[in-house]
mmJSON file of the N, C-alpha and C atoms, coordinates in Angstrom:
{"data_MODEL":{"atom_site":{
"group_PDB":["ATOM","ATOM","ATOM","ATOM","ATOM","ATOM","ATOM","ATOM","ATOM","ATOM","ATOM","ATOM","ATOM","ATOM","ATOM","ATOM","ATOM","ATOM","ATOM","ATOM","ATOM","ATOM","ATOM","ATOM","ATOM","ATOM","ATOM","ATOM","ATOM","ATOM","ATOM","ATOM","ATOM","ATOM","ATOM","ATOM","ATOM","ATOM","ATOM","ATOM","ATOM","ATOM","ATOM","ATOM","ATOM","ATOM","ATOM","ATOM","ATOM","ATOM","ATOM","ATOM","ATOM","ATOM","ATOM","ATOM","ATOM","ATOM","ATOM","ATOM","ATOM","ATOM","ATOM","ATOM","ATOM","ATOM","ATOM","ATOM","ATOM","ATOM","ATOM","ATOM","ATOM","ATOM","ATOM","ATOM","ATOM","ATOM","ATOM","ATOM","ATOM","ATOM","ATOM","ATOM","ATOM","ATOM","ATOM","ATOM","ATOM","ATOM","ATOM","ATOM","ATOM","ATOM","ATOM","ATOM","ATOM","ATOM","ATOM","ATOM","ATOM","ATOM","ATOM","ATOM","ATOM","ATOM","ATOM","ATOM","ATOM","ATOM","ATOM","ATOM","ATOM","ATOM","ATOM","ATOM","ATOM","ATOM","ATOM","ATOM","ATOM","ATOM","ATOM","ATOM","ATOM","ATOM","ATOM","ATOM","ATOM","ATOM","ATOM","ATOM","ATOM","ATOM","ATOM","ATOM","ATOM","ATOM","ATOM","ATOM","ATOM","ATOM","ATOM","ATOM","ATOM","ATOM","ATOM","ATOM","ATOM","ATOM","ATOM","ATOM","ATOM","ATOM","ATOM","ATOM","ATOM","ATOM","ATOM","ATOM","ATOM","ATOM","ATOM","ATOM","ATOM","ATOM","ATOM","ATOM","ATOM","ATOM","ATOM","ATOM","ATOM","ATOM","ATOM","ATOM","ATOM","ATOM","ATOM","ATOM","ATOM","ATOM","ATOM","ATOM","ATOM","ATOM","ATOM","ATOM","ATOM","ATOM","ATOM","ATOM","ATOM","ATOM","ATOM","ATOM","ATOM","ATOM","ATOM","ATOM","ATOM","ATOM","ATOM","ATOM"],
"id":[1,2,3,4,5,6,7,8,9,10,11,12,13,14,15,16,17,18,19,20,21,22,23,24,25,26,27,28,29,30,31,32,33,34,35,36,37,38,39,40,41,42,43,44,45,46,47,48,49,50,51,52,53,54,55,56,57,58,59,60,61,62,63,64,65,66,67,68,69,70,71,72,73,74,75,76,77,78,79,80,81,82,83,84,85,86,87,88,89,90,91,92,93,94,95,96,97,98,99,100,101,102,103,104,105,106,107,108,109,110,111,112,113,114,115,116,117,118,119,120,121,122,123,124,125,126,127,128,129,130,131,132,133,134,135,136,137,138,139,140,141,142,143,144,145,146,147,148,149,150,151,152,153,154,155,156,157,158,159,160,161,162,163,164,165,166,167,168,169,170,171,172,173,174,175,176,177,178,179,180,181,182,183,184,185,186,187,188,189,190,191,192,193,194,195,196,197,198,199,200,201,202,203,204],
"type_symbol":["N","C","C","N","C","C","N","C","C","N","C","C","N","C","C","N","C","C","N","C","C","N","C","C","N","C","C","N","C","C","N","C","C","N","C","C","N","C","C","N","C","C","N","C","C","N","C","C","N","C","C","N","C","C","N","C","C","N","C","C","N","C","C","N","C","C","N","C","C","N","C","C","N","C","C","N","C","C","N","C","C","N","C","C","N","C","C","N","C","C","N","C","C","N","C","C","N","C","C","N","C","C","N","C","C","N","C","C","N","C","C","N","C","C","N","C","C","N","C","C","N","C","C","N","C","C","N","C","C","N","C","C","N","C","C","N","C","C","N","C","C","N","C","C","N","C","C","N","C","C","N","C","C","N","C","C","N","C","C","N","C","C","N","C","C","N","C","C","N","C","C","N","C","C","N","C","C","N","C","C","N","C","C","N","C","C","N","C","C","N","C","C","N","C","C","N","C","C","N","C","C","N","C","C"],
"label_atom_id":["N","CA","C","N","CA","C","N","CA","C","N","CA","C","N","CA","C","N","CA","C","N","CA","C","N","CA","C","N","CA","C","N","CA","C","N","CA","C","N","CA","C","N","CA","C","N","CA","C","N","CA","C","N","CA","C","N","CA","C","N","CA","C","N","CA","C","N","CA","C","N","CA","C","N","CA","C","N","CA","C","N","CA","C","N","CA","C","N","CA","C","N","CA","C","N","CA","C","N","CA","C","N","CA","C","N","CA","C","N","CA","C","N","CA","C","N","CA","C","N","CA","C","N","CA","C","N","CA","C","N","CA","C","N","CA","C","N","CA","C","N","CA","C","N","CA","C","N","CA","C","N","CA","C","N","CA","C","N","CA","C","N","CA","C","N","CA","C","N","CA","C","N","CA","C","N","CA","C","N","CA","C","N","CA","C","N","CA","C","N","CA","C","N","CA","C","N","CA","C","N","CA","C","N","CA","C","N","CA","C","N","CA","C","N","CA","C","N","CA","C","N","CA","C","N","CA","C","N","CA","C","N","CA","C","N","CA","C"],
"label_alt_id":[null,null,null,null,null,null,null,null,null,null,null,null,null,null,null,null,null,null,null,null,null,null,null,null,null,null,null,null,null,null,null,null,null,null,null,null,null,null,null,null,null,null,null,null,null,null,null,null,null,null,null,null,null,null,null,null,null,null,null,null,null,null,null,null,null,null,null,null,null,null,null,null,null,null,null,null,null,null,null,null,null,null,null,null,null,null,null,null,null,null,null,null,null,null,null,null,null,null,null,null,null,null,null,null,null,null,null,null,null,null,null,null,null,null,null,null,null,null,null,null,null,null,null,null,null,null,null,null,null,null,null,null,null,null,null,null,null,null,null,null,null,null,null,null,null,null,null,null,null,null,null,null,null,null,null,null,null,null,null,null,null,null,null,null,null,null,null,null,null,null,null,null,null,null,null,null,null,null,null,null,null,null,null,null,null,null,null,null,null,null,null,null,null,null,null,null,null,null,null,null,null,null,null,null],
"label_comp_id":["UNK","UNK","UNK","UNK","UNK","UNK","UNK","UNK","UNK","UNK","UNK","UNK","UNK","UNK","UNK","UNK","UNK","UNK","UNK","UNK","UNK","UNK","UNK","UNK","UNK","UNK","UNK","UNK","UNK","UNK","UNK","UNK","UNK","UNK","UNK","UNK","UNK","UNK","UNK","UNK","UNK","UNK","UNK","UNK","UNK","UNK","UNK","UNK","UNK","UNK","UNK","UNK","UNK","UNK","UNK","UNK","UNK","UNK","UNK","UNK","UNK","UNK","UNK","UNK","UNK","UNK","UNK","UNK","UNK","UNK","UNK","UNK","UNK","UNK","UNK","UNK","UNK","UNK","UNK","UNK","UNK","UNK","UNK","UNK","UNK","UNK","UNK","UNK","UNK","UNK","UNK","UNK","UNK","UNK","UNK","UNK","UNK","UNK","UNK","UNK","UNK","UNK","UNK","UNK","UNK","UNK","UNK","UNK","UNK","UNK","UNK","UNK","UNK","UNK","UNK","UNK","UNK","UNK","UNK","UNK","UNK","UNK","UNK","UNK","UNK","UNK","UNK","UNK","UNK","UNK","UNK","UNK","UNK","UNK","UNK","UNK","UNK","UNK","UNK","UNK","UNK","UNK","UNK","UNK","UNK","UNK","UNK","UNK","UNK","UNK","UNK","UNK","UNK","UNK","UNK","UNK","UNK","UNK","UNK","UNK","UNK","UNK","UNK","UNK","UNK","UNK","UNK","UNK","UNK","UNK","UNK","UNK","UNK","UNK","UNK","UNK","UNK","UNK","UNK","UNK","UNK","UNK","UNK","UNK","UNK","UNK","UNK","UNK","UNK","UNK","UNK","UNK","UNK","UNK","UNK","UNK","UNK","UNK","UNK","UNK","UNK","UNK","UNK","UNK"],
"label_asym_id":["A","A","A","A","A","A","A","A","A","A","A","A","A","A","A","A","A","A","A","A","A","A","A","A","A","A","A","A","A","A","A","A","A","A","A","A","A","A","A","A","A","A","A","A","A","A","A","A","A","A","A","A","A","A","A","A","A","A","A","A","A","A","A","A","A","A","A","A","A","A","A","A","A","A","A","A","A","A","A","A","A","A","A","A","A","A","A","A","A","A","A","A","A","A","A","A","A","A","A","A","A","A","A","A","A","A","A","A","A","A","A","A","A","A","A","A","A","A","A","A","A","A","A","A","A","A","A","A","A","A","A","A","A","A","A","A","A","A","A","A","A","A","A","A","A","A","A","A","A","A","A","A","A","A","A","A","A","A","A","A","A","A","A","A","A","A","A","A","A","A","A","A","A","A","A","A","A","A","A","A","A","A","A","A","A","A","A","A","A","A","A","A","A","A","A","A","A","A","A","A","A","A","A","A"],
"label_entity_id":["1","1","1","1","1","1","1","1","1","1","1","1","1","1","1","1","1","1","1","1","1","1","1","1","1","1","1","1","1","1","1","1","1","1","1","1","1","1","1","1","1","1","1","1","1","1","1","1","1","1","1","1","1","1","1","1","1","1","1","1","1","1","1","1","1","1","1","1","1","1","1","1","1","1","1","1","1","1","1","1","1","1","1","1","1","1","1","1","1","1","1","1","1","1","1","1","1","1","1","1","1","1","1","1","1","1","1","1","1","1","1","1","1","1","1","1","1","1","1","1","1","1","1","1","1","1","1","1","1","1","1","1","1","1","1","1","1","1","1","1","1","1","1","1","1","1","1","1","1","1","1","1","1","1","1","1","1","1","1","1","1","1","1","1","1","1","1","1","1","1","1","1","1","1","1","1","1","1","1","1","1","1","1","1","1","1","1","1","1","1","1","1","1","1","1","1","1","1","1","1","1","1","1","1"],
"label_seq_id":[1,1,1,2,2,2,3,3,3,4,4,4,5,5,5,6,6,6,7,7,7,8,8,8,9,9,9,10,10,10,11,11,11,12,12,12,13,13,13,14,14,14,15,15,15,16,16,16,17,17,17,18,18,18,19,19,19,20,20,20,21,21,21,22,22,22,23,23,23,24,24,24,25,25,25,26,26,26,27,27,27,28,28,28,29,29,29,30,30,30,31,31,31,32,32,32,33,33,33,34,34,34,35,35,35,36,36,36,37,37,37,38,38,38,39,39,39,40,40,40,41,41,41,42,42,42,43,43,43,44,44,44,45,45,45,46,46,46,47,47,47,48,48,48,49,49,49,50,50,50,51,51,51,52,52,52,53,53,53,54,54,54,55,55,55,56,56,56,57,57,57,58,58,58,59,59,59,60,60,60,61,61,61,62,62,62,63,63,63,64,64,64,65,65,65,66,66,66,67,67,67,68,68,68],
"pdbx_PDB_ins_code":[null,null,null,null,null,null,null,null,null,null,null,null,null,null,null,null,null,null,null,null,null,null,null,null,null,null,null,null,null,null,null,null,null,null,null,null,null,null,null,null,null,null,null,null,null,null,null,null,null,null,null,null,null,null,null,null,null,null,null,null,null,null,null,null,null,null,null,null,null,null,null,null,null,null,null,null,null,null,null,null,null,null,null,null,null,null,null,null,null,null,null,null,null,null,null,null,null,null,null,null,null,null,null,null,null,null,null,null,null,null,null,null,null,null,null,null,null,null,null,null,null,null,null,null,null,null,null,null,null,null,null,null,null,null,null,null,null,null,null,null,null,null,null,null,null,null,null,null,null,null,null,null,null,null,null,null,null,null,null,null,null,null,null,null,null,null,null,null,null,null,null,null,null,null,null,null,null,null,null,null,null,null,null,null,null,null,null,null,null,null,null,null,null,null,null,null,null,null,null,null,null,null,null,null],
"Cartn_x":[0.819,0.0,0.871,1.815,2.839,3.338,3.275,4.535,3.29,1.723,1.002,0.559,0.807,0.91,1.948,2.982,3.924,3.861,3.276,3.096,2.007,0.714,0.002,0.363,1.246,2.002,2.96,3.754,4.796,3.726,2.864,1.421,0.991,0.562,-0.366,0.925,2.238,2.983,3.513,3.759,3.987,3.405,1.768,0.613,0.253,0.232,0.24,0.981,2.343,3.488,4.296,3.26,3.374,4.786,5.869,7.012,6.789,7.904,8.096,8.655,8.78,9.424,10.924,11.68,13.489,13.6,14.46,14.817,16.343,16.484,18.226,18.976,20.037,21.019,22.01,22.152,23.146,24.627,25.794,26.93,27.406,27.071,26.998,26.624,25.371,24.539,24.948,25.603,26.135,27.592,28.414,29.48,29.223,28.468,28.276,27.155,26.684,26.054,27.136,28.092,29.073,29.989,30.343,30.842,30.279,28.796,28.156,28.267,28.085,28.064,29.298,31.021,32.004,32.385,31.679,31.909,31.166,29.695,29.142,29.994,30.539,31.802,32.608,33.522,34.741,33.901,32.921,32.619,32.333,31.483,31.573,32.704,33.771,35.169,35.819,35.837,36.002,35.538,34.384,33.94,34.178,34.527,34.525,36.224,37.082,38.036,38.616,37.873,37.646,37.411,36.622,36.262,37.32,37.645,38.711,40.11,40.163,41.323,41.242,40.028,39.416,39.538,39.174,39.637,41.663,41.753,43.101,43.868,43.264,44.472,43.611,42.518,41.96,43.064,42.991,43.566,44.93,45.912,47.276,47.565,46.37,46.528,46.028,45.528,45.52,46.471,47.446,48.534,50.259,49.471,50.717,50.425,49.099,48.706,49.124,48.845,49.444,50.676,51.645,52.993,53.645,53.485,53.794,54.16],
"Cartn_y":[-1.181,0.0,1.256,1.09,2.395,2.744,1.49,2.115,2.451,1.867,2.157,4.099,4.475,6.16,6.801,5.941,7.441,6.944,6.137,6.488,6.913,6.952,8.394,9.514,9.763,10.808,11.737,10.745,10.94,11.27,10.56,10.898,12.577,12.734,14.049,14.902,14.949,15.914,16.36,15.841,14.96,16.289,15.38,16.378,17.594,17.954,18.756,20.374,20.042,21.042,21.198,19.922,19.883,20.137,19.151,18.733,17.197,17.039,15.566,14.972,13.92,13.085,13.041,12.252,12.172,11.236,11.693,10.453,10.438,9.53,9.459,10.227,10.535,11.099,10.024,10.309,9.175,9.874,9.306,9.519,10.614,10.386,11.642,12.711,12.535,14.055,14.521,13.698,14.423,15.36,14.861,15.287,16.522,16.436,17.717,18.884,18.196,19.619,20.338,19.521,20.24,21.229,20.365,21.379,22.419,22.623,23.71,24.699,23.829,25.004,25.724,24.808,25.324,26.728,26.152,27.45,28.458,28.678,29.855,30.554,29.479,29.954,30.866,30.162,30.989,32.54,32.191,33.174,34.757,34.343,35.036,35.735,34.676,35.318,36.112,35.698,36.506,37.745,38.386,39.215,40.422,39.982,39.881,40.999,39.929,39.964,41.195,41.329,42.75,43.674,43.562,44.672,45.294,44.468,45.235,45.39,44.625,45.484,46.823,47.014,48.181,49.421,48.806,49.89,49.707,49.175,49.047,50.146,50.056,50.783,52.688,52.598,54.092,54.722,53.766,54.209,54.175,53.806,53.649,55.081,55.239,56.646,57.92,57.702,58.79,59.112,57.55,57.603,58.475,58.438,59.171,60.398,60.845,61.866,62.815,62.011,62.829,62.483,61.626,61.796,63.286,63.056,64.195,65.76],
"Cartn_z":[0.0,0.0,0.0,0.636,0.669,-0.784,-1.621,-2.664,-3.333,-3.652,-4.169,-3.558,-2.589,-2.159,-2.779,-2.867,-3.645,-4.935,-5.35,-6.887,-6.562,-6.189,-6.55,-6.555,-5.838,-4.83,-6.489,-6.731,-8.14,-9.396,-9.303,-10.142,-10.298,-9.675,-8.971,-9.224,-8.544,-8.463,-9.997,-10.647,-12.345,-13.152,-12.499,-13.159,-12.442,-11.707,-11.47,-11.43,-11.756,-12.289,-13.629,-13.933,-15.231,-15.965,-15.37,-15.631,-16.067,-17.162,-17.775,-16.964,-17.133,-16.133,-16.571,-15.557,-15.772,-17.038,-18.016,-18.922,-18.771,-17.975,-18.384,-19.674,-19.763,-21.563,-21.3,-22.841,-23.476,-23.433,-22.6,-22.413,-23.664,-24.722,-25.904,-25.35,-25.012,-25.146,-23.657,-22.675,-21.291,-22.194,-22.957,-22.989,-24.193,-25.232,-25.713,-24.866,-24.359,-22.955,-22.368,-22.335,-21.31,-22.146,-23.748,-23.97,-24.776,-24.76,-25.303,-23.892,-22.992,-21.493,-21.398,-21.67,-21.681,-22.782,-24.061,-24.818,-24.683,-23.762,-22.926,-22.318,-21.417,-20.809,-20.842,-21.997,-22.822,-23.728,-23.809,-24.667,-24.068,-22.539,-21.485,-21.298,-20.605,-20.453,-21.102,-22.655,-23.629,-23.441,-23.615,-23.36,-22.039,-20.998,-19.649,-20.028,-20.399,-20.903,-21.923,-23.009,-24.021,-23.403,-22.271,-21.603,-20.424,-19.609,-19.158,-19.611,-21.347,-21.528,-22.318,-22.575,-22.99,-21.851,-20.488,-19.801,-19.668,-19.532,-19.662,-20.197,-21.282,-22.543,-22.526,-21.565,-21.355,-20.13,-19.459,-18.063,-18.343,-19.641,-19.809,-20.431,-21.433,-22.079,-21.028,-19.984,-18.913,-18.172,-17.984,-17.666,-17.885,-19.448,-20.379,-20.365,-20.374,-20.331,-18.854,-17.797,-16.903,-16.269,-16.833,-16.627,-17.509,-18.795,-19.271,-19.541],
"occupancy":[1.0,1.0,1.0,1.0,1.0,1.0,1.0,1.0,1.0,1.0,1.0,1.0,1.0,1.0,1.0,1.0,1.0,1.0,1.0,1.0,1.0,1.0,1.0,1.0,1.0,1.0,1.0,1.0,1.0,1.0,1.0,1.0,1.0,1.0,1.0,1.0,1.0,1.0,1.0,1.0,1.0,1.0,1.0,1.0,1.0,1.0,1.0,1.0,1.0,1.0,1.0,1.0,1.0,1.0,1.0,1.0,1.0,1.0,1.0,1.0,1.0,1.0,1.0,1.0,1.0,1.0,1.0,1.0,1.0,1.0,1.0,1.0,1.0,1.0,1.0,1.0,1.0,1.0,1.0,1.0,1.0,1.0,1.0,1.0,1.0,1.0,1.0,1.0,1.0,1.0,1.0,1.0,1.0,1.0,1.0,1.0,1.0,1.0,1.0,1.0,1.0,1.0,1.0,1.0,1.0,1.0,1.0,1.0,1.0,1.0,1.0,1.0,1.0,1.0,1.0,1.0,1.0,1.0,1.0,1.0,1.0,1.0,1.0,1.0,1.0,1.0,1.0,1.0,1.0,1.0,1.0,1.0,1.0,1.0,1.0,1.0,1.0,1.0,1.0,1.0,1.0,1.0,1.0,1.0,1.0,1.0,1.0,1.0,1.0,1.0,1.0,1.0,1.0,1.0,1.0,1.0,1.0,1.0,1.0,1.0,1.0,1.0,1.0,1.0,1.0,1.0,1.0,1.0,1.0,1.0,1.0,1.0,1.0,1.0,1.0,1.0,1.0,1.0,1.0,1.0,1.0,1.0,1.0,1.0,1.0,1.0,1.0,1.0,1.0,1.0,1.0,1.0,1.0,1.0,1.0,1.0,1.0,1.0,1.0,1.0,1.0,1.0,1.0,1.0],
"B_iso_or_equiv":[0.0,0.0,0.0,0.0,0.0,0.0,0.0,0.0,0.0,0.0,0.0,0.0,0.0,0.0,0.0,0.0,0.0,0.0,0.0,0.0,0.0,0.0,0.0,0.0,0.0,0.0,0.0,0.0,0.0,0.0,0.0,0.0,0.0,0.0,0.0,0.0,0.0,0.0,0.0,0.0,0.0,0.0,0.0,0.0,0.0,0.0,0.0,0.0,0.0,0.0,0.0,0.0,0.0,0.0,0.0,0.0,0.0,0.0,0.0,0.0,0.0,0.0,0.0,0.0,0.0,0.0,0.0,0.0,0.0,0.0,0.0,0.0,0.0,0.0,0.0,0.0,0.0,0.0,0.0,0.0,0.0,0.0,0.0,0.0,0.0,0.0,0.0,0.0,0.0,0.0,0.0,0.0,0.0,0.0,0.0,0.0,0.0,0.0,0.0,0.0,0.0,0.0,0.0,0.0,0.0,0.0,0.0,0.0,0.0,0.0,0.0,0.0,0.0,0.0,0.0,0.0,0.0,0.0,0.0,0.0,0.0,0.0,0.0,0.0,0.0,0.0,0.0,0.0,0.0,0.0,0.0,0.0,0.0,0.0,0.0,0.0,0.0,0.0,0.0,0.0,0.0,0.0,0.0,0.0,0.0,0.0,0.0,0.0,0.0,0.0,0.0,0.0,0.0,0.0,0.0,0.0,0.0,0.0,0.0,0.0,0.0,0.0,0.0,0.0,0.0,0.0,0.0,0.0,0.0,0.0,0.0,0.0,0.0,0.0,0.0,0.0,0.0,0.0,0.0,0.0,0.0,0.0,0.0,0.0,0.0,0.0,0.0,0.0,0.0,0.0,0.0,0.0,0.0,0.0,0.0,0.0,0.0,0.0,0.0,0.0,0.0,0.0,0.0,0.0],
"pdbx_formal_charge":[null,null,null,null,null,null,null,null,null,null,null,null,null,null,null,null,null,null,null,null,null,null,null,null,null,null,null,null,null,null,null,null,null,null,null,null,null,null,null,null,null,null,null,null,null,null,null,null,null,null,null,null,null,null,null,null,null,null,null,null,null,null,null,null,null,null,null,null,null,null,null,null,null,null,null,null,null,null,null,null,null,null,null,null,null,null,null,null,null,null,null,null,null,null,null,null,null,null,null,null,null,null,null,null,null,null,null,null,null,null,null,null,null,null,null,null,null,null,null,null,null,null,null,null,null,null,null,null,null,null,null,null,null,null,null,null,null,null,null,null,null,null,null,null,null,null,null,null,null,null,null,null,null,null,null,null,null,null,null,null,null,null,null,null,null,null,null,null,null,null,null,null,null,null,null,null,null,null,null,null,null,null,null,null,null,null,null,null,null,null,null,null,null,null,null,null,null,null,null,null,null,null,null,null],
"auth_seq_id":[1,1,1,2,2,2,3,3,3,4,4,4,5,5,5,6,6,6,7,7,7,8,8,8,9,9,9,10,10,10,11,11,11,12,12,12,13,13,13,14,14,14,15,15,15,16,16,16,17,17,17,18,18,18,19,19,19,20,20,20,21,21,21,22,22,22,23,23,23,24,24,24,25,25,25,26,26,26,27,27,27,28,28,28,29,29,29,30,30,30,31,31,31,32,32,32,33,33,33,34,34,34,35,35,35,36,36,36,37,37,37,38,38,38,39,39,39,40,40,40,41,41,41,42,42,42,43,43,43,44,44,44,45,45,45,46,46,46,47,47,47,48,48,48,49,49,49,50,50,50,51,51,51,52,52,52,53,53,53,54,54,54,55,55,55,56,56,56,57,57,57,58,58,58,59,59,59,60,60,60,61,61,61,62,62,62,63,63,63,64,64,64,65,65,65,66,66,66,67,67,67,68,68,68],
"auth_comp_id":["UNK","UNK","UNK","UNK","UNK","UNK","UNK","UNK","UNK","UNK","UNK","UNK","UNK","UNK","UNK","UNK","UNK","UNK","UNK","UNK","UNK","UNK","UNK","UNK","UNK","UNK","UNK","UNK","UNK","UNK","UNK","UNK","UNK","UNK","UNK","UNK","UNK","UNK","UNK","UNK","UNK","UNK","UNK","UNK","UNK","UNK","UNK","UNK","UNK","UNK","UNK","UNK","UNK","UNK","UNK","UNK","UNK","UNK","UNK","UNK","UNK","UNK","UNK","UNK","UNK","UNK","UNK","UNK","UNK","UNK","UNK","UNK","UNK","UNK","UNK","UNK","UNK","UNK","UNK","UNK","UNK","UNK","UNK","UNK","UNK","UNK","UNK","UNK","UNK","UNK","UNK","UNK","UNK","UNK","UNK","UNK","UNK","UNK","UNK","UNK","UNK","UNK","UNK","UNK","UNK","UNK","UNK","UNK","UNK","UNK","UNK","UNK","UNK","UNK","UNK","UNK","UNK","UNK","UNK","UNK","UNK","UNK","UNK","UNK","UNK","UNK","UNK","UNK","UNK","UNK","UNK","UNK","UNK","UNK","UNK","UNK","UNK","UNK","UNK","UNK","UNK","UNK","UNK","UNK","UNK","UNK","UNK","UNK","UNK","UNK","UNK","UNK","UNK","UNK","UNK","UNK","UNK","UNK","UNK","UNK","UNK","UNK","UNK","UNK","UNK","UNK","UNK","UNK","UNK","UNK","UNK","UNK","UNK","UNK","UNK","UNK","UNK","UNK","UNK","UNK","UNK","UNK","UNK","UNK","UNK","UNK","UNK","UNK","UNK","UNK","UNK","UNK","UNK","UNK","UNK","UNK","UNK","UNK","UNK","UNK","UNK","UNK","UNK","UNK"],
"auth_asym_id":["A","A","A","A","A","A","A","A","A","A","A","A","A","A","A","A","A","A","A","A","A","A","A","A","A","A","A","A","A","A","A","A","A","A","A","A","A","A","A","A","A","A","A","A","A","A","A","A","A","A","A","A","A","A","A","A","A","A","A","A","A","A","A","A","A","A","A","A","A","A","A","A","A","A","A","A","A","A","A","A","A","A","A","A","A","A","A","A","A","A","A","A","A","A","A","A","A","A","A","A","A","A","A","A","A","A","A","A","A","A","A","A","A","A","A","A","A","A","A","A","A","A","A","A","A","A","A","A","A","A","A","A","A","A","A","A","A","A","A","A","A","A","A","A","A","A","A","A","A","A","A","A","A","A","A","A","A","A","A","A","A","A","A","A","A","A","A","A","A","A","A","A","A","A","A","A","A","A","A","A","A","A","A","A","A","A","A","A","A","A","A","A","A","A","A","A","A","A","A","A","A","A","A","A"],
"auth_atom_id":["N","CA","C","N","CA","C","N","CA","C","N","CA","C","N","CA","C","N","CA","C","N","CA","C","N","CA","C","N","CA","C","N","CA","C","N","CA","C","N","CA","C","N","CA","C","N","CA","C","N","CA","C","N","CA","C","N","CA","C","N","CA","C","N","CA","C","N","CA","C","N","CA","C","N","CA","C","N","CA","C","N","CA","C","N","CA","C","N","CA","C","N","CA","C","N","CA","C","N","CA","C","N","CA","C","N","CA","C","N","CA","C","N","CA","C","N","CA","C","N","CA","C","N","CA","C","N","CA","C","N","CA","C","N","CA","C","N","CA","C","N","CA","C","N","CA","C","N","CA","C","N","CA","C","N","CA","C","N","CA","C","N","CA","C","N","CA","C","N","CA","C","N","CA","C","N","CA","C","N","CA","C","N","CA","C","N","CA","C","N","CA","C","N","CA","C","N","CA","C","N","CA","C","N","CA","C","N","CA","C","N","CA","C","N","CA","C","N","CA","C","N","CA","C","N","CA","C","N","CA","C","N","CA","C","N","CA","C"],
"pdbx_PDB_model_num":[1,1,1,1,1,1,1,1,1,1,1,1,1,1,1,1,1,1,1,1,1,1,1,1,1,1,1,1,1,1,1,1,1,1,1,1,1,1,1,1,1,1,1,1,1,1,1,1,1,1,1,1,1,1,1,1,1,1,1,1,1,1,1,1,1,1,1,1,1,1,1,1,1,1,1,1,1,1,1,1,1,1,1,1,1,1,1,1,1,1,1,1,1,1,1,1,1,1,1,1,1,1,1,1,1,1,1,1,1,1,1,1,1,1,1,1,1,1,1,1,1,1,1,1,1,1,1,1,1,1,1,1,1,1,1,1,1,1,1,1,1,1,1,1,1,1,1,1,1,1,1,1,1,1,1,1,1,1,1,1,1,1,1,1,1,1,1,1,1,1,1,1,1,1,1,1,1,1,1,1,1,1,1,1,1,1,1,1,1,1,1,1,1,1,1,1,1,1,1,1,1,1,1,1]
}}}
């Protein structure tokens, strides 16, 4: 009777939030998730990256500017 409650239980909750259920992934599709997540990543960084050497090279030319 118990296991027959939490499968109602897994039932109802299922339907009710109206989420699919778990399907396992295939050792493939774990390892290209990861590296679609990794090149978010890098692409981020990248960016992240452009940007403060953008300030970089402002704050180098303020530099010259007031050594001068």
């Amino acid at each position: 009777m118990t296991a027959e409650k939490k499968a109602d239980t897994d039932a109802r909750t299922t339907a009710s939030s109206g989420r699919k259920p778990w399907t396992p992934k295939s050792p493939v599709e774990v390892i290209l998730d990861q590296i679609t997540k990794q090149e978010k990543k890098v692409a981020e960084l990248q960016h992240e990256l452009d940007t403060e050497k953008a300030t970089l090279t402002k704050l180098l030319e303020a530099k010259k500017v007031l050594q001068a």
